[in-house]
Structures are given as C-alpha cells and as structure tokens.
C-alpha positions as CSV (number, residue, x, y, z in Angstrom):
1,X,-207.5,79.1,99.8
2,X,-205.2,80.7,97.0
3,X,-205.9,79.7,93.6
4,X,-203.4,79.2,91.0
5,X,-203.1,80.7,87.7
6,X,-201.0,79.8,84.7
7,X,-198.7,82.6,85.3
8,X,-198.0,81.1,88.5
9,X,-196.9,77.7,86.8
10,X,-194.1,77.0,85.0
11,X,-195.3,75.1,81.7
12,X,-192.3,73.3,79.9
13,X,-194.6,72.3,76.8
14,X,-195.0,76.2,76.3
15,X,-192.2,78.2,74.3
16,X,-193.5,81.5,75.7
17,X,-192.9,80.0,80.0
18,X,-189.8,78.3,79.4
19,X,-188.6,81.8,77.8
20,X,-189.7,83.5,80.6
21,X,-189.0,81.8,83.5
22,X,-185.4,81.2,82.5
23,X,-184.8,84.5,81.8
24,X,-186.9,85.5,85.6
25,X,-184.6,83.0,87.3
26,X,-181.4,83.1,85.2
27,X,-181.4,79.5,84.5
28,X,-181.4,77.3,81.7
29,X,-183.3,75.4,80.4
30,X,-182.2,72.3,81.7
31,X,-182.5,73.4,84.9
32,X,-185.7,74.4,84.7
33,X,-186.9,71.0,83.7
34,X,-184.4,69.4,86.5
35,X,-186.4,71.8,89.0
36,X,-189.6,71.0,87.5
37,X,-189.5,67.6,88.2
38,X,-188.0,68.0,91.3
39,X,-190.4,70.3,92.8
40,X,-193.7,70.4,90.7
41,X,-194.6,73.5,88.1
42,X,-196.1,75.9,90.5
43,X,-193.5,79.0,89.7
44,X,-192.8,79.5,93.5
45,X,-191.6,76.3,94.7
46,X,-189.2,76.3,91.7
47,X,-187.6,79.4,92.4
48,X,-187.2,78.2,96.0
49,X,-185.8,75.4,94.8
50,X,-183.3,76.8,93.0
51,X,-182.7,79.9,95.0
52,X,-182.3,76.3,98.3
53,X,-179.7,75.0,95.8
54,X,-177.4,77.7,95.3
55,X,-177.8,79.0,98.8
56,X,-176.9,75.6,100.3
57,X,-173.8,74.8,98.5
58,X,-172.3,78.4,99.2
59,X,-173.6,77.5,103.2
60,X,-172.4,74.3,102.9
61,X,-168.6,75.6,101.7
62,X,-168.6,78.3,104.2
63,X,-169.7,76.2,107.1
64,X,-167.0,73.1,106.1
65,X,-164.2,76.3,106.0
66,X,-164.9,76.9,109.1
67,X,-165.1,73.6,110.8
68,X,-161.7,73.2,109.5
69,X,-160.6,76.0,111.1
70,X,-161.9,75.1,114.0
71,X,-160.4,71.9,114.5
C-alpha cells in the first residue's frame, strides 16, 4: 500500500501549496480549488484532472471537425 505525504497533497489553507502547485500545473488559483473539489487533494488526481480537461476539449473539437467532414 502507498502512503501519502503532504507533498503529495494539495493543501488550499497553505500559502506555500497553493504557490506551488499553481505554478507546477500552470493554473490559477481558482482552478486549483475548482479541481480540488472536484477530485480530492491528493496532488495526482488533480493534475489528471486538469491535464483530462484540457485534453478532452481539444479531443472533443478535433473529433466534432471531423464528423463534420465526414458527413
């Protein structure tokens, strides 16, 4: 079993992570917190998250482009 540790969390209540982690994952604060409560604190599942929701929407305007080529 892996064991967390607070670097591995992203603690909104902590001047010092929010700095950090929005400078690691270019985001702002805002996001941050939007991911945070989408996806828990654990460091990993937020950059997934946010990494998933920029990935998607480029996917999701190259695959309608297509489909209307297609048709």
């Amino acid at each position: 079993m892996n064991s967390t540790t607070g670097e591995d969390r992203v603690d909104l209540s902590s001047p010092e992570s929010v700095a950090r982690w929005t400078r690691e994952l270019d985001v702002t604060r805002d996001q941050l917190e939007a991911a945070v409560r989408a996806v828990g604190d654990l460091a990993a599942d937020v950059e997934m998250h946010l990494k998933g929701s920029r990935v998607s929407t480029n996917a999701d305007k190259t695959l309608s482009g297509n489909q209307e080529r297609n048709d």
